[in-house]
ZAMARGU-4260 file (C-alpha; in steps of 0.2 Angstrom, whole numbers, plus 5000, padded with zeros to 4 digits):
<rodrens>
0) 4925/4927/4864 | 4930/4912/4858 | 4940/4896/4863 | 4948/4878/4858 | 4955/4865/4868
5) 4947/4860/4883 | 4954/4846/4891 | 4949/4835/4910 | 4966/4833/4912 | 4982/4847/4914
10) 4994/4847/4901 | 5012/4851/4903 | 5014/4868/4906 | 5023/4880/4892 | 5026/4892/4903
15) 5044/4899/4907 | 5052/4892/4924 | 5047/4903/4937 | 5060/4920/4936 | 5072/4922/4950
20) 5071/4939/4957 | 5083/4944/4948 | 5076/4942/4929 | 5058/4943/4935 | 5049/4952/4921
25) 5036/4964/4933 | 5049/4977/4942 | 5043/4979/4959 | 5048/4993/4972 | 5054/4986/4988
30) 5044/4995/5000 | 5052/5002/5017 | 5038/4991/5028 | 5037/4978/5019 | 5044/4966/5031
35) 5031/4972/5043 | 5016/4959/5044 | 5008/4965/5060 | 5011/4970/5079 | 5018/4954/5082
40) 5008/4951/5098 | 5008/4934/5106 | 4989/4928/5110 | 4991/4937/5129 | 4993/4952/5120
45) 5012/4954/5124 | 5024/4960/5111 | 5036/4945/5104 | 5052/4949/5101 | 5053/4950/5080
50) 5037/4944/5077 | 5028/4949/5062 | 5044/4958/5055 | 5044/4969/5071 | 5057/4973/5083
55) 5058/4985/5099 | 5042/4997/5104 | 5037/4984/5118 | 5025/4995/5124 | 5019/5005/5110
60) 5016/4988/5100 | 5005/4982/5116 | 4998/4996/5117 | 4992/4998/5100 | 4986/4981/5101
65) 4973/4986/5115 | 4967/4998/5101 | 4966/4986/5087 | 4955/4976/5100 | 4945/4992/5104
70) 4941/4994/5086 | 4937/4977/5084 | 4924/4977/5098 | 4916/4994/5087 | 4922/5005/5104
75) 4934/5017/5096 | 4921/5030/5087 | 4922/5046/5090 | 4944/5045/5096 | 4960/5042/5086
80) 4976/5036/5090 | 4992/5048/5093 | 5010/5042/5090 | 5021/5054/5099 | 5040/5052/5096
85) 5057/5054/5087 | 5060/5052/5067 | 5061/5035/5064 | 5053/5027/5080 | 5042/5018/5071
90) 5028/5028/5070 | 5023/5024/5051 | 5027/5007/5054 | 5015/5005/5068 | 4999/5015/5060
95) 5004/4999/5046 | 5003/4986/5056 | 4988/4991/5067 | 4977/4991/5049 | 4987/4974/5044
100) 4981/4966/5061 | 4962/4973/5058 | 4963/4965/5040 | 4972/4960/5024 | 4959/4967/5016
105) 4957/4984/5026 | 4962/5000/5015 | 4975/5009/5025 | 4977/5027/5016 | 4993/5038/5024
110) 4995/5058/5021 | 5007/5071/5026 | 4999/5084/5036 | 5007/5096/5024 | 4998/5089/5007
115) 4981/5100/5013 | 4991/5115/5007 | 4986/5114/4989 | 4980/5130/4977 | 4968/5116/4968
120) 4958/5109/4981 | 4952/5116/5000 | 4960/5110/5014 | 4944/5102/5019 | 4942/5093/5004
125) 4959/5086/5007 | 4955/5078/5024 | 4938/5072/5017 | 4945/5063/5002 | 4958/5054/5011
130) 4942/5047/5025 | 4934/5041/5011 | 4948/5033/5004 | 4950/5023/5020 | 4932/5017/5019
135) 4931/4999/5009 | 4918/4994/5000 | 4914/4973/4998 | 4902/4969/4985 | 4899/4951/4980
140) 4893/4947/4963 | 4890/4929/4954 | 4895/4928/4936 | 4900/4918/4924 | 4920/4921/4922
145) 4936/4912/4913 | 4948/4911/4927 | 4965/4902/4929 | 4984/4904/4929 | 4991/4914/4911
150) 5000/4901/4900 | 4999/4910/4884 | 4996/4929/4878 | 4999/4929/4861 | 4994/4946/4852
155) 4989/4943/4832 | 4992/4959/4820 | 4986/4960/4804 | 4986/4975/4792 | 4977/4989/4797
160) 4960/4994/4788 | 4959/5012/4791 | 4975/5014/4781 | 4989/5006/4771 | 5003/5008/4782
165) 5008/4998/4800 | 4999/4984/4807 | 4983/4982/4822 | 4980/4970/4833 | 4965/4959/4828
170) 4965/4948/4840 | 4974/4938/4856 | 4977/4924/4860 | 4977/4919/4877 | 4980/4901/4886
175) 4971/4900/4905 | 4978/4884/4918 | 4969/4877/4933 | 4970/4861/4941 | 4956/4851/4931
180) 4963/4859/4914 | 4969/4870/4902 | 4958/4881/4888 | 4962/4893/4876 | 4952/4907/4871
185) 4953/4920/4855 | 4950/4936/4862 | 4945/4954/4856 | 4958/4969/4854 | 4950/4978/4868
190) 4951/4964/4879 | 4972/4964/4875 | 4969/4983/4880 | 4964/4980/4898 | 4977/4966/4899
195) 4992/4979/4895 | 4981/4990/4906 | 4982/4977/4920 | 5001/4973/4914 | 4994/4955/4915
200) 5011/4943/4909 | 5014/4926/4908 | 5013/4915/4927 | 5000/4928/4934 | 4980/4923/4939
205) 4967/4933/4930 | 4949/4930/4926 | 4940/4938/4912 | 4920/4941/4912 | 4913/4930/4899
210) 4899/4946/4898 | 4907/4960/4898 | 4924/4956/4895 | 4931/4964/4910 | 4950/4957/4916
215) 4956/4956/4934 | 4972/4952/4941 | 4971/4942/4955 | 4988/4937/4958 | 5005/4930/4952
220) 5005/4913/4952 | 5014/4901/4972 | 5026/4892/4958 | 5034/4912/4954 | 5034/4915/4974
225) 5052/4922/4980 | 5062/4921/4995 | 5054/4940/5000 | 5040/4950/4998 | 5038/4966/4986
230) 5029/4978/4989 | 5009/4977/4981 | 5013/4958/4975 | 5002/4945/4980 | 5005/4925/4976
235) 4989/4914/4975 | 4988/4898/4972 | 4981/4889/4954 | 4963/4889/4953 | 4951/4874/4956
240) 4937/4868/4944 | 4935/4871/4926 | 4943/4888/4915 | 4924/4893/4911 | 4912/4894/4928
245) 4901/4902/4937 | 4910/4912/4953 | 4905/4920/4967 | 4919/4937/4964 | 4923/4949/4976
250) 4926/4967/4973 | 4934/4977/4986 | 4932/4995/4982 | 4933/5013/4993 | 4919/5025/4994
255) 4932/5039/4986 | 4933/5028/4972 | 4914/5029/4969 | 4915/5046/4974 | 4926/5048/4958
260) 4917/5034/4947 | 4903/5046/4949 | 4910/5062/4949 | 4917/5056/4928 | 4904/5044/4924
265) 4915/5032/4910 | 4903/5017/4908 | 4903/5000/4907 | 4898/4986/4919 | 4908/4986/4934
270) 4899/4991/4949 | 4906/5009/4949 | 4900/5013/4932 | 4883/5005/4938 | 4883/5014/4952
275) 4886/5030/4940 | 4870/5027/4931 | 4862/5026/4949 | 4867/5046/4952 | 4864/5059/4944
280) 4879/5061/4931 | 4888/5074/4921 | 4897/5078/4935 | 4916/5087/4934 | 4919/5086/4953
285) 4916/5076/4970 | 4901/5087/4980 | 4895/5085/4995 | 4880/5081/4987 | 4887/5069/4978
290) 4895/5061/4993 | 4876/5061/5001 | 4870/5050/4984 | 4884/5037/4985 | 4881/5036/5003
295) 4862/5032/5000 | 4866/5020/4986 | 4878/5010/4998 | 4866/5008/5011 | 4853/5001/4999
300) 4865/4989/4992 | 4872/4986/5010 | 4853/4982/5017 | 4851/4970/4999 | 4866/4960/5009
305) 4875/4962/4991 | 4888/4973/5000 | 4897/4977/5017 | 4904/4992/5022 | 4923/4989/5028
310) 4932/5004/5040 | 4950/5006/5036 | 4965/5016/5041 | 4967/5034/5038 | 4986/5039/5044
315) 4990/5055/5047 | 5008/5058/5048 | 5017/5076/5055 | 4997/5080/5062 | 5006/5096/5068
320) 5007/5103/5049 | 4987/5105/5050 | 4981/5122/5054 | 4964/5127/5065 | 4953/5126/5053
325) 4957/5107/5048 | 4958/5102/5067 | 4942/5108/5067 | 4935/5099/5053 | 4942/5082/5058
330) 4935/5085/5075 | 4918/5083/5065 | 4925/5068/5053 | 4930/5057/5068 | 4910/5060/5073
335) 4903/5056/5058 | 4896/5036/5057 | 4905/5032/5043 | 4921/5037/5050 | 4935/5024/5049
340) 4951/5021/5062 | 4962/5040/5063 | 4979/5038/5066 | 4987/5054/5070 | 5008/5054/5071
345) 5017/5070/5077 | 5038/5072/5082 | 5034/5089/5090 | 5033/5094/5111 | 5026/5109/5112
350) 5021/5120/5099 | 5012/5134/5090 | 4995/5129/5082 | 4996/5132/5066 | 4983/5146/5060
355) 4983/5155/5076 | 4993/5167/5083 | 4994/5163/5103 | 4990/5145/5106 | 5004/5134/5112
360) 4997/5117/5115 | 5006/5100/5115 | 5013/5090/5101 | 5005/5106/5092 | 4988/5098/5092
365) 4971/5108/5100 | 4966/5100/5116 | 4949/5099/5111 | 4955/5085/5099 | 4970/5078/5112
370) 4955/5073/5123 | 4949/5064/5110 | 4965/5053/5108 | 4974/5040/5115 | 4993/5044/5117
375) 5006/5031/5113 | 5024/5036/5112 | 5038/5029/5102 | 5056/5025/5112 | 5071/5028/5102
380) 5078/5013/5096 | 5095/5002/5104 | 5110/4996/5097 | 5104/4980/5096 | 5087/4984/5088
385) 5095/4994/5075 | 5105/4980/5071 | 5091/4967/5072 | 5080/4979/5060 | 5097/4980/5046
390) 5097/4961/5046 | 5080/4959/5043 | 5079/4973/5029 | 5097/4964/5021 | 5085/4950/5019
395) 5068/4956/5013 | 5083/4964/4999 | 5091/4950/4995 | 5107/4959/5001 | 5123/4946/5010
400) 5132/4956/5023 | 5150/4951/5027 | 5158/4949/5042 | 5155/4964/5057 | 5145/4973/5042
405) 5129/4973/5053 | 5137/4978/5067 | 5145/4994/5059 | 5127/4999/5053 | 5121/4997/5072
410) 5135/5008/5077 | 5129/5020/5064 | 5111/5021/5067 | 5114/5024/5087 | 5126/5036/5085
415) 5112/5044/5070 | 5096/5036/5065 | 5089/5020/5063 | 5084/5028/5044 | 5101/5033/5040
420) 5109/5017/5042 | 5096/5008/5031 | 5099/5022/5019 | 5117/5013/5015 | 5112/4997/5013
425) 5106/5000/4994 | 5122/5013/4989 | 5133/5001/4998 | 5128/4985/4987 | 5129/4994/4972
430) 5147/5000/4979 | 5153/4981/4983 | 5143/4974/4964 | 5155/4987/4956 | 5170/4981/4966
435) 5164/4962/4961 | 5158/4958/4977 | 5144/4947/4982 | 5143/4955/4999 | 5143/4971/5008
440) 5163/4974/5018 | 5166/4986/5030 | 5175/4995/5014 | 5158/5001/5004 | 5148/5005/5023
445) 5166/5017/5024 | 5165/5023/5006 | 5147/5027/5009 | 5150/5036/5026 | 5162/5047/5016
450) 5150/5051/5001 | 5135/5052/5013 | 5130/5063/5028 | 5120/5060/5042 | 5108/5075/5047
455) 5115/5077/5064 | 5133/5078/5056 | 5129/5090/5041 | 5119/5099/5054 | 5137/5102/5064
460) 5144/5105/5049 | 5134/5119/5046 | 5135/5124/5064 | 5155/5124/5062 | 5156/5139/5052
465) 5144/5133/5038 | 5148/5133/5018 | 5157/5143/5008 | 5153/5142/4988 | 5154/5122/4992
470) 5169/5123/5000 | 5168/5120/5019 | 5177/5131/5031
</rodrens>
């Protein structure tokens, strides 16, 4: 690794403006909870009215607040959390903001009840995968690093040696910003590997090892900041001090990450290839045993202080989909000491276990494990909500609604579901962009209505006389 121009002072930047959202070059998802930032409790613990993105669930908002405390104070081991209600009540919503209130950092790792069912893996493996997904890992290293914000990152190609025909990369060049200075360093191919790898562009903050030549995206950039969130971005401001220094870095891993690391050895100097050479390797699958090792490892590195063990979120979602033999084993997860924060969610009353032939018990979960829960139930959502809930997603989309628009979709979502009438947002802008409009009209929520069906309507439908070779009767 090499580098040229250092300087005390910054130069001006030759970066592109910061991209609207519009022309931004990384495409990101718009996630369905992204506007969700937390329980929105006020410091009494009451539920305020759109706070953190939230609206409606009063009580099931409070109420899962006195859990987040719980599991603060360490006094939630051994129980989970049941949300009980209607499709779209909020119920994925809620199990995200109660791991967003316990920490930014905190892993929060959802599944369907219905993903145990595979012919690959055992249902109990399934369940086990996901708890250790949940658990984080925090190890704190010192090394010496080249961090700042990417200015430059500039690929050289030259003919390629093993043949006479097309061209390698030899190396890249690549121009790092904080705010004491610039440099700009000559890199080696495989370092412009991991950057693809990373999909590192212009305007994010990296920092490379200066030993092993490990990159890590930290973040885009405050000066590309947009008007709304996207979903798994993060904007961090430019770095202090000097490109080349020694830092203290962070690295937030989950124990089924080292569970993996060790189970296909790859190696290399991060701490999950180090902690490969620790156990035993030339493993092709993720053991109890093996699970044991990485456990044992932890705790040394834990008692060192190098590293602390961080509980996250495992959300279960339609719990009722799990048959006998997984309630069982999660009785004996939610006992083990490593166990992170369970949050089950079911939209069933009384129902059949699954894998038994004669037990009826609520929401389709044992009673063994109901005792073990604390039940909080979702209310279905007003007119008004509804109609809060469509502005506040209209923004985080960079959507402009025209005149009685939002109100429409509050009709829609009373009379159907809070889901179905986000669902037209999207299809409805592309219907008015067609139409050269800049905003949604009561037209394209009409135009969608008659393209679309609700459930409830094709369910009549259906119930009506049903289908005939796709022609209705």
């Amino acid at each position: 690794m090499s580098t040229t121009g250092g300087s005390s002072s910054a130069p001006a930047h030759n970066a592109p403006l910061p991209p609207t959202t519009s022309t931004a070059a990384r495409s990101s998802r718009i996630a369905p909870h992204s506007h969700i930032k937390g329980l929105g409790l006020n410091n009494e613990g009451h539920a305020a009215s759109g706070a953190a993105g939230f609206v409606g669930q009063t009580e099931a908002r409070e109420a899962c607040g006195v859990v987040v405390e719980l599991v603060k104070s360490r006094r939630f081991s051994g129980r989970a959390l049941l949300l009980v209600g209607a499709p779209g009540t909020g119920k994925t919503a809620l199990a995200l903001a109660v791991a967003q209130e316990l920490g930014a950092k905190v892993p929060f790792c959802p599944m369907v009840g219905s993903e145990v069912y595979s012919s690959e893996v055992k249902k109990t493996e399934v369940l086990a995968e996901a708890f250790r997904r949940a658990i984080g890992l925090r190890i704190k290293e010192t090394k010496e690093v080249y961090e700042g914000e990417v200015t430059e990152l500039t690929p050289t190609e030259s003919e390629n040696p093993l043949s006479g025909y097309g061209k390698t990369v030899s190396h890249v060049i690549v121009g790092l910003k904080t705010v004491k200075g610039t440099k700009q360093l000559k890199l080696d191919p495989s370092i412009y590997e991991a950057i693809l790898k990373e999909k590192i562009i212009v305007g994010d903050v990296i920092y490379i090892e200066a030993n092993t030549g490990a990159v890590k995206r930290v973040g885009r950039s405050d000066a590309y900041a947009s008007s709304y969130d996207l979903e798994s971005e993060t904007y961090v401001p430019l770095p202090k001090g000097d490109v080349h220094k020694r830092k203290e870095l962070v690295q937030d891993v989950t124990l089924g990450d080292l569970d993996a690391a060790n189970a296909r050895p790859q190696g290399g100097q991060d701490i999950m290839s180090v902690m490969g050479s620790l156990v035993k390797s030339g493993r092709t699958e993720v053991t109890d045993k093996l699970r044991r090792e990485v456990n044992r490892v932890v705790k040394g590195y834990v008692d060192q202080g190098v590293a602390e063990v961080v509980p996250g979120v495992v959300f279960v979602d339609e719990v009722h989909m799990l048959d006998i033999e997984c309630f069982t084993y999660l009785n004996a997860l939610l006992e083990s000491p490593m166990a992170p924060t369970v949050i089950l969610a079911t939209n069933r009353g009384n129902a059949l276990v699954r894998g038994t032939t004669d037990i009826v018990s609520p929401h389709g979960v044992p009673v063994d494990l109901l005792d073990r829960c604390l039940i909080v139930k979702t209310s279905t959502y007003t007119r008004d909500e509804v109609g809060k809930v469509v502005q506040i997603r209209a923004q985080v989309e960079g959507l402009k609604l025209g005149p009685e628009v939002q109100e429409k979709l509050a009709g829609e979502g009373e009379r159907s579901s809070l889901r179905y009438a986000l669902q037209l947002l999207t299809p409805a802008s592309i219907a008015a962009t067609l139409a050269g409009r800049s905003q949604i009209e009561l037209e394209d929520i009409d135009e969608m209505n008659e393209l679309f069906l609700d459930a409830k309507t094709s369910a009549q439908n259906i119930g009506e006389g049903g289908f005939n070779g796709g022609e209705s009767l």
